[in-house]
N, C-alpha and C positions, 0 to 999 in steps of 0.2 A: 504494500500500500504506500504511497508516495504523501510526503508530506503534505497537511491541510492549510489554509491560507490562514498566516498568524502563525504559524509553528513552524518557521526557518530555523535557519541555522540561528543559533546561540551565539548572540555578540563577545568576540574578549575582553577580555579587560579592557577599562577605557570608554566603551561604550560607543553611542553616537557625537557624543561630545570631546572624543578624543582629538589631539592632534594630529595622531597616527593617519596618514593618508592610507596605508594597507594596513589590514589586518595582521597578525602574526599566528588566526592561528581560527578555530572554532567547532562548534559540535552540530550537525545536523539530528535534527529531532524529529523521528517516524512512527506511525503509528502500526501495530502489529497486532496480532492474535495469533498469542502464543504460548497460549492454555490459559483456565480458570486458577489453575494451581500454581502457575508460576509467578515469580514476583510485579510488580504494579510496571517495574521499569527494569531496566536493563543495561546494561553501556556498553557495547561494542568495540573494543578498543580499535582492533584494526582497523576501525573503517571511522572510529574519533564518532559514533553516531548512539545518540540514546532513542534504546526504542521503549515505546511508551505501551503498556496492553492492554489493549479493546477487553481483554475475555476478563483480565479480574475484575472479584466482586464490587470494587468502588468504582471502576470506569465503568461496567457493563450496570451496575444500576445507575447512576448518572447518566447513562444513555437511554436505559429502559422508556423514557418520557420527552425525550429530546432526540438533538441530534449533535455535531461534533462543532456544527457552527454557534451551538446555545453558550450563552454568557457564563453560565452558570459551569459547563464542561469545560471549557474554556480555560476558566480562573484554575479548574482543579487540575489540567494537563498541562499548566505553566505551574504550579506549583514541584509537582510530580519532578517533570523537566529541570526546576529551580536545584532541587535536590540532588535529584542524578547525576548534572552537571558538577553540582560541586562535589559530589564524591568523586565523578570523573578525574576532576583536578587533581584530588589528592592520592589517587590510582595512578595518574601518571606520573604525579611528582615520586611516590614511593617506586616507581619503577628505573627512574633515573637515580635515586639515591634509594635503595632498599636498607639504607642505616636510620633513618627519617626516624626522630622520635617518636611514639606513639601520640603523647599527648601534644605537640607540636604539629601535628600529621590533623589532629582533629583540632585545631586551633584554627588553623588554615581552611578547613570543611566549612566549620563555622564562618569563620571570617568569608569568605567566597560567599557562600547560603544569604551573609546579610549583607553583603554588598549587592549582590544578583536580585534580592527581595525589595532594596530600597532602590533600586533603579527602574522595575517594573511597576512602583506603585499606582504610576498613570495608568496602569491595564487594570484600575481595581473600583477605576474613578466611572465607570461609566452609568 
C-alpha cells in the first residue's frame, strides 16, 4: 500500500524552518496489514521506512467508522509515526555506536519524541 496524503516522508531534524537547503536524511511512512497480532508499527531499517498497521486493534477500530483520511485516524497515525520514528533514531544511532549508554540511548528517544510532538502541534489545531 503506498503512502496516504499527509503521511510522507518524516522531516529531519530542522524541520521546514531549517536553513539546510537539503535534507541529510528521513523516514518514509506506509501503511501495511500485517497481522492483528503484530505490533501497531514497525521500522524497516533497510529501506529507513516505518510501517504503520491497518490490522491492529487500535488502527482497525479507529477505522471500523471512518476512513484513513478522518481527522481523528489521522492525529493517531502521526502519533504512532511520532514514536517509531524516534525509536528509529535511537536504533540507528545504537547501530553506529553499539557502546551507547542505555539510559543516554532513551534520553535521546525522549528528546526526539518531544521535539517531533512540538513541531507537529499545528496538525492538532484543526
Amino acid at each position: 500500500m503506498r503512502s496516504r496524503p499527509g503521511f510522507g516522508t518524516v522531516d529531519p531534524a530542522g524541520g521546514d524552518r531549517s536553513k539546510r537547503t537539503k535534507p541529510r536524511g528521513g523516514f518514509k511512512v506506509d501503511f501495511r496489514q500485517l497481522g492483528r497480532e503484530e505490533p501497531r508499527s514497525y521500522y524497516d531499517s533497510p529501506v529507513l521506512t516505518i510501517l504503520i498497521n491497518l490490522d491492529h486493534p487500535v488502527l482497525a477500530a479507529a477505522l471500523q467508522h471512518s476512513s484513513v483520511q478522518d481527522v481523528t485516524f489521522r492525529r493517531l497515525a502521526y502519533e504512532i509515526a511520532f514514536s517509531e520514528y524516534a525509536m528509529a533514531l535511537g536504533y540507528e544511532a545504537l547501530k553506529d555506536d553499539p557502546d551507547l549508554p542505555g539510559a543516554g540511548l532513551l534520553y535521546d528517544v525522549r528528546a526526539t519524541l518531544n521535539r517531533v510532538s512540538r513541531a507537529a502541534a499545528q496538525l492538532y489545531q484543526e
